[in-house]
C-alpha positions as CSV (number, residue, x, y, z in Angstrom):
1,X,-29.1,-22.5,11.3
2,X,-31.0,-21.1,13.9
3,X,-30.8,-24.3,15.8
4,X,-26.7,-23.7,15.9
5,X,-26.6,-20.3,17.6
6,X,-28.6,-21.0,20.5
7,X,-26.2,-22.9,22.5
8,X,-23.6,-19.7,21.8
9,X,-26.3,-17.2,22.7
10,X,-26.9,-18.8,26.1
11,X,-22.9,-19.3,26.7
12,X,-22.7,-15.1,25.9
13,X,-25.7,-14.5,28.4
14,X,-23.9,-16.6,31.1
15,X,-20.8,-14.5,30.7
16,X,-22.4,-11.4,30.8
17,X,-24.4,-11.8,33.7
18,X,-21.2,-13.1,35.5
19,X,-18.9,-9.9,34.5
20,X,-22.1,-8.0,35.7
21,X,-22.3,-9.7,38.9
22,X,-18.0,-9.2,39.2
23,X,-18.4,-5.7,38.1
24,X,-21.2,-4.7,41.3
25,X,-19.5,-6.8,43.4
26,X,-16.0,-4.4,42.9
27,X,-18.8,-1.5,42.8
28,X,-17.8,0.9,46.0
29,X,-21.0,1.1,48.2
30,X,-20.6,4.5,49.5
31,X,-19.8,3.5,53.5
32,X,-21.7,1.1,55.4
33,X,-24.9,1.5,53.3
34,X,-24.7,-2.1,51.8
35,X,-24.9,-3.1,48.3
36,X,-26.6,-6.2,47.0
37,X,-22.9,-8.0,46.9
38,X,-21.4,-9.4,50.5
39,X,-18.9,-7.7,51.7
40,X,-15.3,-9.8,52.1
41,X,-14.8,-11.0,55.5
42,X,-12.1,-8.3,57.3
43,X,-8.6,-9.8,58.3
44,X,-7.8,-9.7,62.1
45,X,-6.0,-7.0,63.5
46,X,-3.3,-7.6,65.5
47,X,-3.3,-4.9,68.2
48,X,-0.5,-4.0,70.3
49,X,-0.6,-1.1,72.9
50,X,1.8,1.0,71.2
51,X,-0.1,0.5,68.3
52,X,-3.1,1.7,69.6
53,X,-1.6,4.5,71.1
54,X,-0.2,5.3,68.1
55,X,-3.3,4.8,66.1
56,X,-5.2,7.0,68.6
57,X,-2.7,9.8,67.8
58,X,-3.6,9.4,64.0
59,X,-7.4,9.2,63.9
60,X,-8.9,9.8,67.0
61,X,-11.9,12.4,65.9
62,X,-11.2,14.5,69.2
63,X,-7.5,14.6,68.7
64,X,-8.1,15.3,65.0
65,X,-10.2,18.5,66.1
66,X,-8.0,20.1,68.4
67,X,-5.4,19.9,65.5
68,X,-8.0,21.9,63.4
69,X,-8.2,24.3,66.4
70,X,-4.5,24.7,65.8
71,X,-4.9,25.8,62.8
72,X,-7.8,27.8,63.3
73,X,-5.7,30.0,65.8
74,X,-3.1,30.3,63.4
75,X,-5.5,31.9,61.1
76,X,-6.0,34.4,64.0
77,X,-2.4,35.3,64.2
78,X,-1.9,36.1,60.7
79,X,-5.0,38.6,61.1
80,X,-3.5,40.6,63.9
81,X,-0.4,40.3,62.4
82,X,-2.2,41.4,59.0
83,X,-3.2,44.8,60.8
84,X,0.3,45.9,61.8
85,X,1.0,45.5,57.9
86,X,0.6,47.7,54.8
87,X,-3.0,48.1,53.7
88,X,-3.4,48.3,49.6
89,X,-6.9,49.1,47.6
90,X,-7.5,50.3,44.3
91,X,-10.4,51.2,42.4
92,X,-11.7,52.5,39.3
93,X,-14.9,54.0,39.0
94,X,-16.7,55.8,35.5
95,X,-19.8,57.8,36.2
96,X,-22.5,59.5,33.9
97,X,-23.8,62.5,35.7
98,X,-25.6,65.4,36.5
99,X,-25.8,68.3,39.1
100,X,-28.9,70.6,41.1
101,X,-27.7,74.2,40.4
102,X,-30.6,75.4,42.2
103,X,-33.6,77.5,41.8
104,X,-34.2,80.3,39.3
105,X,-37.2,81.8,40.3
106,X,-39.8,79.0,40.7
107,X,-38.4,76.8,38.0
108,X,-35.1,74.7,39.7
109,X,-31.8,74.1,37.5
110,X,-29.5,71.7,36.8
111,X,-26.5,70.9,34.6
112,X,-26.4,69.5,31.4
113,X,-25.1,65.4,31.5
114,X,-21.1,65.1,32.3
115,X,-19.3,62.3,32.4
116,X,-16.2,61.7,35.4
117,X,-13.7,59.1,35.2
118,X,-11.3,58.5,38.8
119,X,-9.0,55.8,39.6
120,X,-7.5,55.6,42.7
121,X,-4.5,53.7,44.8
122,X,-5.0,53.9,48.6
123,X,-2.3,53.2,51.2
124,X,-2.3,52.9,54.9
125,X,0.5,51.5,57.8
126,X,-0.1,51.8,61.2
127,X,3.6,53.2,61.9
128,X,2.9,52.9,66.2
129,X,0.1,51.5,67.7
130,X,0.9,49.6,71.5
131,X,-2.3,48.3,71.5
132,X,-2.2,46.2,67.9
133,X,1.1,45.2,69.1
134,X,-0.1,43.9,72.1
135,X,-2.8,41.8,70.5
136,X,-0.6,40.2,68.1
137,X,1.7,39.0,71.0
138,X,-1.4,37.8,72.6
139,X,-2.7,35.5,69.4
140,X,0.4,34.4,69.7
141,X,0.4,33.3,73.1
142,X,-3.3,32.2,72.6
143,X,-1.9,29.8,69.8
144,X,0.3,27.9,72.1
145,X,-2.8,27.8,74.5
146,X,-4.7,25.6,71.6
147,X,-1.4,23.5,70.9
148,X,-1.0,22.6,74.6
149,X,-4.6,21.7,74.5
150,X,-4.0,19.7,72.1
151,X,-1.7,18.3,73.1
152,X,-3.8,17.6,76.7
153,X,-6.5,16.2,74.9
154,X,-4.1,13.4,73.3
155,X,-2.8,12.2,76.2
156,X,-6.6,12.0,77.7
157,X,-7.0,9.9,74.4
158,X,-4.4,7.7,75.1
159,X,-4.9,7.4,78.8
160,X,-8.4,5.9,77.3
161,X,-7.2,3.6,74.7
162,X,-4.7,2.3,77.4
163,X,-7.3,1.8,80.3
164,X,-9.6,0.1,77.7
165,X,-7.3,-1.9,76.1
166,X,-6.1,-3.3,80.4
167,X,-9.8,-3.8,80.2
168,X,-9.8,-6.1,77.5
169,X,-6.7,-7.9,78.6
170,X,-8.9,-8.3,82.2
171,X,-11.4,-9.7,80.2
172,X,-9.2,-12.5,78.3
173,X,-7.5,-13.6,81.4
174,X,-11.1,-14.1,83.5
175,X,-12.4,-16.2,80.1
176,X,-9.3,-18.1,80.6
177,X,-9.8,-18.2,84.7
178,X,-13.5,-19.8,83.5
179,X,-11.9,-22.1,81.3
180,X,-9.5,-23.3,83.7
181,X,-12.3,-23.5,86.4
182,X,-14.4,-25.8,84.1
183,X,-12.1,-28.0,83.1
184,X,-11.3,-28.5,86.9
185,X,-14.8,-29.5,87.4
186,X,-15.6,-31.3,84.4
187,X,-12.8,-33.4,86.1
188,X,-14.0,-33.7,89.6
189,X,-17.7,-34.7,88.5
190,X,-16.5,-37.2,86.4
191,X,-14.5,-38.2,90.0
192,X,-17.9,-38.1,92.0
193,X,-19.7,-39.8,89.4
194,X,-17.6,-42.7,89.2
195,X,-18.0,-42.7,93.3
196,X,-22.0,-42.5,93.2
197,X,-21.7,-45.6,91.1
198,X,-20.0,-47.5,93.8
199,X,-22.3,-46.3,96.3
200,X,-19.8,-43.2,97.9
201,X,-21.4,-40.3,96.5
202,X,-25.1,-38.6,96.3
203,X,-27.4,-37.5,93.9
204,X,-27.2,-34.5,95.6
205,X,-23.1,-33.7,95.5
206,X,-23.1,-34.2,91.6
207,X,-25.9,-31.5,91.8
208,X,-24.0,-29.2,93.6
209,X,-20.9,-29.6,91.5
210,X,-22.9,-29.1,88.3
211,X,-24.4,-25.7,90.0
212,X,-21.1,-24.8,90.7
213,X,-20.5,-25.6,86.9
214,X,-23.3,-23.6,85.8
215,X,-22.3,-20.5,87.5
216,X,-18.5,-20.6,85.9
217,X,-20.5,-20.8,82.7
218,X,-22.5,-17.9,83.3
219,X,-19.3,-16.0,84.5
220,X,-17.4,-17.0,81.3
221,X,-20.3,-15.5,79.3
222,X,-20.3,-12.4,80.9
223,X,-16.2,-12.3,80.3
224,X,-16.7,-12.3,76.6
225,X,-18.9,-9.5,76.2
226,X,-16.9,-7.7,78.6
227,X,-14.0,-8.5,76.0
228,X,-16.6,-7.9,73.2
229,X,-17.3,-4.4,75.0
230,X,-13.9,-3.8,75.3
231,X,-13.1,-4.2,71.9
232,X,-15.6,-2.2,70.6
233,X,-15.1,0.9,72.6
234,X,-11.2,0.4,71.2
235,X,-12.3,0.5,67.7
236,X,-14.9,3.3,68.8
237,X,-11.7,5.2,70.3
238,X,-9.6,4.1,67.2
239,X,-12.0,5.5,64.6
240,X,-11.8,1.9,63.0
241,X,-14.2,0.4,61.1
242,X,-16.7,-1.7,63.2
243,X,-16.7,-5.1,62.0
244,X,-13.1,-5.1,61.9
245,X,-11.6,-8.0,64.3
246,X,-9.5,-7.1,66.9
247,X,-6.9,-9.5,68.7
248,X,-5.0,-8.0,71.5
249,X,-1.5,-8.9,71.7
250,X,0.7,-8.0,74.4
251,X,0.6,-9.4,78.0
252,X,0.1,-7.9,81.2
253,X,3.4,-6.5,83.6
254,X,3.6,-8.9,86.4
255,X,5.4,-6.3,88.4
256,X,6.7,-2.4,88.1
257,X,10.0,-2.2,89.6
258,X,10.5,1.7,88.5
259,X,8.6,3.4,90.6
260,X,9.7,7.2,91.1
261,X,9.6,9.0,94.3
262,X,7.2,11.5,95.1
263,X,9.0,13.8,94.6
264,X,10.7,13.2,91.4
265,X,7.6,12.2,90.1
266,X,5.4,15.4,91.2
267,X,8.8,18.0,89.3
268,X,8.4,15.5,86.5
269,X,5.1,15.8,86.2
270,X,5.0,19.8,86.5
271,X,7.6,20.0,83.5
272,X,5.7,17.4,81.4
273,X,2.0,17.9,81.6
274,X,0.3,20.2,79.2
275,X,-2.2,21.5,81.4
276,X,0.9,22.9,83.1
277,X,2.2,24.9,80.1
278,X,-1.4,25.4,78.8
279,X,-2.2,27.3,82.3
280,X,1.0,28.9,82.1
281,X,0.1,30.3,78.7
282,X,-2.9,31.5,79.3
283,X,-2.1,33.7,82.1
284,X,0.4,35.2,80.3
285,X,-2.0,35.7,77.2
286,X,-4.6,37.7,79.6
287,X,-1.4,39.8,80.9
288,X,-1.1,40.6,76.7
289,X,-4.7,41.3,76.9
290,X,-5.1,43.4,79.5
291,X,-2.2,45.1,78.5
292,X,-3.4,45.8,74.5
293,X,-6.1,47.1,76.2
294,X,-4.8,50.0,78.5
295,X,-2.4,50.3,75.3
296,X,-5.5,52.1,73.7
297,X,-5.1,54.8,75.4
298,X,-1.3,55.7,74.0
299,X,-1.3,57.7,70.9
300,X,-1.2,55.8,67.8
301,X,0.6,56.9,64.2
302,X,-0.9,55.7,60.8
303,X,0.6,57.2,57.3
304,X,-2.3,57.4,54.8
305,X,-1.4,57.8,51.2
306,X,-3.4,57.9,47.8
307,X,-2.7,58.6,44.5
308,X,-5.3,58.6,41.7
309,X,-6.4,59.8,38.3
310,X,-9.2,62.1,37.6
311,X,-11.0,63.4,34.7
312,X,-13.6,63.1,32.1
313,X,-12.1,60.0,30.4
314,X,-9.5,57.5,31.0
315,X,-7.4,59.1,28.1
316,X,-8.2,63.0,29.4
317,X,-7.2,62.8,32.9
318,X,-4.6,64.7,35.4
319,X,-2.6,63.0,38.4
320,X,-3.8,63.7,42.1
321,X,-2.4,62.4,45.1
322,X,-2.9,62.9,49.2
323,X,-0.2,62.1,52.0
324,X,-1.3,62.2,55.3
325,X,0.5,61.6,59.0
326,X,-2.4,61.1,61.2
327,X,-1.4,61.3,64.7
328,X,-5.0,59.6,67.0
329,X,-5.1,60.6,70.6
330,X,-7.9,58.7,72.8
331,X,-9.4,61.3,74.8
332,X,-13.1,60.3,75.6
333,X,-15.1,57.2,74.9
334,X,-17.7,57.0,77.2
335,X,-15.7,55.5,79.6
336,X,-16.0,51.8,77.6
337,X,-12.2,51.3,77.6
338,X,-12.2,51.4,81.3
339,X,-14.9,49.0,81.6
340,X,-13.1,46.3,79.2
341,X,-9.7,47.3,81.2
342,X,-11.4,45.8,84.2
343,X,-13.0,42.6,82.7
344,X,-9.6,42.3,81.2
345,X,-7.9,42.4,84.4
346,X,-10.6,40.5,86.3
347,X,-9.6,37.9,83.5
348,X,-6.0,37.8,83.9
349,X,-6.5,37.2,87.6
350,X,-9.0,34.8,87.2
351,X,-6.5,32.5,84.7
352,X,-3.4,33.1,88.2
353,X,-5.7,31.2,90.4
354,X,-6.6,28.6,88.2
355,X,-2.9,28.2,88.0
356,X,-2.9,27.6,91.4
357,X,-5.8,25.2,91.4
358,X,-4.1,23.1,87.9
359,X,-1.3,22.9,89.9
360,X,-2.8,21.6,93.1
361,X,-4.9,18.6,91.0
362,X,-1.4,17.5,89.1
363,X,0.0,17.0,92.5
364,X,-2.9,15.4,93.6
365,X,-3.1,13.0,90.8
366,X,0.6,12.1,91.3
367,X,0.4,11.2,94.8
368,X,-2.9,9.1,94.3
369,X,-1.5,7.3,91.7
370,X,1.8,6.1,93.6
371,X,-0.8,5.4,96.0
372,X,-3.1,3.5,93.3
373,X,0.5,1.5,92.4
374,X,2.1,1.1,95.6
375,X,-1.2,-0.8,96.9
376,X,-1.7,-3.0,93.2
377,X,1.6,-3.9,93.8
378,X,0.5,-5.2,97.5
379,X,-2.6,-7.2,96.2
380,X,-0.9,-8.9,93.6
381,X,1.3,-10.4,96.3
382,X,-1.4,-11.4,98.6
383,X,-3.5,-12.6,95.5
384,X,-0.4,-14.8,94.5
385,X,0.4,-16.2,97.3
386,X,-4.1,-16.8,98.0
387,X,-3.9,-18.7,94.8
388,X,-0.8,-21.1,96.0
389,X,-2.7,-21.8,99.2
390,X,-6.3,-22.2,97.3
391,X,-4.3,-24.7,94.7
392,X,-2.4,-26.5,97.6
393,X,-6.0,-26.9,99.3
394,X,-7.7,-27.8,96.2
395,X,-5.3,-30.6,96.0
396,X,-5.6,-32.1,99.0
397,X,-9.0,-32.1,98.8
398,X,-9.1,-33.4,95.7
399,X,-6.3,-36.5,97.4
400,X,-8.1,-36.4,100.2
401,X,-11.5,-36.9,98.1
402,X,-9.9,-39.9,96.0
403,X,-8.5,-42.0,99.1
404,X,-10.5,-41.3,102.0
405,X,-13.9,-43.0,101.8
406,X,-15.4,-40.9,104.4
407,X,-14.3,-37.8,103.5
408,X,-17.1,-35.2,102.5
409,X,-17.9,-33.8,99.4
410,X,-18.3,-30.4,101.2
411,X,-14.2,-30.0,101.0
412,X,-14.0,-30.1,97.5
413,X,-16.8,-28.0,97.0
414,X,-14.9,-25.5,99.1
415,X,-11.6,-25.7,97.3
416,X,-13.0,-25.3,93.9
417,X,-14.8,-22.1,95.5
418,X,-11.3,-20.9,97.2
419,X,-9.8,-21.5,93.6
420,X,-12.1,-19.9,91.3
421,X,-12.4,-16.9,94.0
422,X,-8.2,-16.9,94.2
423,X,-7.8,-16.8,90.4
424,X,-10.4,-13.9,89.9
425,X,-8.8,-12.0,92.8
426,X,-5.6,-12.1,91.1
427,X,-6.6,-11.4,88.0
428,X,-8.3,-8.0,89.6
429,X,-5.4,-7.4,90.8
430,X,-3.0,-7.4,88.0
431,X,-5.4,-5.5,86.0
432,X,-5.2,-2.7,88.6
433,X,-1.5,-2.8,88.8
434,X,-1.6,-2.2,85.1
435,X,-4.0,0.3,85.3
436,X,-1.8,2.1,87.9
437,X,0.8,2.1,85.9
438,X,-1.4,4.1,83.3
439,X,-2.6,6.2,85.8
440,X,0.2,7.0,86.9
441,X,2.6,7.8,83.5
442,X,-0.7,9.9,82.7
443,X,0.0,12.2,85.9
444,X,3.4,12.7,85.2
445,X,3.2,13.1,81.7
446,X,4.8,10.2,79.8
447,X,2.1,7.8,78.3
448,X,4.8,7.7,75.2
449,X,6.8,5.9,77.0
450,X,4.2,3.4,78.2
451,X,5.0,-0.2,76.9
């Protein structure tokens, strides 16, 4: 009998220790910090630049702070606002108590125990008051100050993720140029080596195309952590996790064909960029400043009002009340409102010529990145038309190479150089036409409309 539930004890151990293993493999592991159980192997993400743009917007940490900053300010508006508005407190206070009559002679006197009972409702409104007023118009201003800046600091974020993600697009097309390169030579060597073995070639040309070889290797291994690098500071810019794939998708611009003028591009960019706004803000937000400041010294009005009941018990108590129209006129404080009437002025002037200096580096930027365009456009020419004459020379060489006995080995050593050195430089050179063209829809202010 005992014999017969063995067999079924071991088949109810098996399944336990198999819904134990299932239930810590589906066991969260609290981030990163691994469990015992290996993680499932992360699908690839396919990565467009609008989607990384658009990703950026949604979980970049830097973007996601200024938004908090937006809120924080907001918090600061309701407070000024708060102190333009009715003020309420109540209270309700029960005391035991007793009271020093004085002295009789050498012995002092007091009362016997008493007991008071008070409950009170307090109101006050500032009725005038230039200077609150000011300072709630000045929050306010300060609040579009930290939206602007916000709204700076995504475009800086999206200038990055579009810079890196050129750079990882530079990197795929020099694998490819590698690629391309070694198959080129794989193909020639096995040319040269089918000459050495009818006497035409050398030892020493087979040599040289296998250093050649070498160094394309080398050069293709440095492309792929370049790509690797690229990728990672994406996913670092992205907030993604870091073992998640990436596979870039879109294709470099071959050409930009609208270009503004200068012009249109330097008014477009002074009604578009942030900084613009933000600067104009914030001189206007030290003019508020300043002027809540020198408002201090305009008489203000408050209304104080209380009502209350006072007695010896809740239930044995009479009905008070005070009204008050207080009327405050600064007079003399030491002379620190004129000393905070200067720094606020010295402020105000301050934020005018660094209105004049924000407005100087837009233009600047705007100009150098035309500039920047204007001459990626020009090497991508030249590079094109370097990489028709490398191929054409690469070709005869190569027919040259295959018919001519005689011919030297040094020629197609040279056109496999002119080649490989045409394809990089075109590659370099689309990669800074596409980076111009970042450059430059970050000067004038529209990186959402960057495809």
């Amino acid at each position: 009998m005992v014999k017969s539930f063995v067999p079924l004890g071991l088949c109810l151990l098996a399944v336990g220790v198999l819904a134990a293993d299932y239930v810590w493999a589906d066991a969260p592991t609290g981030g990163s910090s691994g469990g015992l159980s290996q993680p499932f192997p992360h699908q690839p993400l396919q990565l467009s630049l609008k989607g990384a743009l658009a990703a950026a917007v949604d979980n970049n940490p830097d973007v996601l702070l200024y938004k908090e900053r937006i809120q924080e300010a907001k918090g600061q508006v309701r407070t000024q606002l708060g102190a333009m508005l009715p003020n309420f407190s109540a209270n309700v206070r029960q005391t035991r108590q007793t009271q020093f009559l004085g002295t009789i002679g050498l012995s002092p006197v007091r009362t016997d125990p008493f007991s008071i009972f008070d409950t009170r409702i307090t109101a006050t409104q500032n009725l005038f008051s230039l200077s609150l007023i000011q300072r709630w118009r000045a929050s306010r201003e300060s609040l579009q100050v930290t939206e602007q800046e916000a709204e700076a600091r995504k475009l800086d974020t999206m200038a990055s993720v579009a810079l890196t993600y050129m750079e990882g697009l530079k990197a795929t097309a020099m694998i490819k140029t590698h690629e391309a390169n070694q198959q080129v030579m794989h193909e020639l060597l096995g040319t040269v080596k089918l000459r050495q073995r009818g006497g035409l070639a050398t030892g020493l040309d087979i040599v040289r195309l296998e250093a050649q070889l070498a160094a394309e290797r080398q050069q293709g291994s440095s492309a792929r952590y370049d790509l690797d690098h690229a990728k990672l500071s994406l996913i670092n810019l992205l907030a993604l996790p870091t073992e998640i794939p990436l596979v870039l998708t879109d294709e470099w611009q071959m050409d930009v064909w609208d270009v503004p003028t200068p012009q249109g591009a330097v008014v477009e960019a002074l009604s578009q960029r942030p900084e613009v706004q933000a600067q104009h803000t914030r001189v206007k937000a030290s003019e508020l400043t300043y002027a809540s400041i020198t408002g201090e010294r305009v008489p203000s009005l408050v209304a104080q009002g209380e009502y209350g009941l006072i007695g010896n018990r809740w239930n044995n108590s009479l009905d008070t009340y005070n009204m008050a129209l207080v009327l405050q006129i600064p007079i003399f404080d030491g002379a620190q409102r004129e000393g905070r009437i200067a720094q606020a002025r010295s402020q105000w002037e301050q934020e005018s010529l660094r209105m004049r200096s924000v407005l100087n580096q837009i233009k600047m930027e705007v100009h150098d990145a035309l500039a920047s365009l204007a001459a990626a456009k020009e090497q991508v020419g030249i590079a094109q038309a370097g990489l028709q004459m490398a191929t054409k020379e690469l070709d005869l060489a190569r027919e040259r190479y295959a018919i001519i006995t005689s011919a030297s080995h040094f020629e197609l050593t040279n056109g496999l150089s002119s080649v490989a050195r045409a394809r990089e430089n075109l590659v370099t050179a689309l990669f800074q036409l596409n980076a111009a063209r970042v450059n430059l829809a970050r000067s004038t202010g529209s990186l959402h409309a960057l495809n």
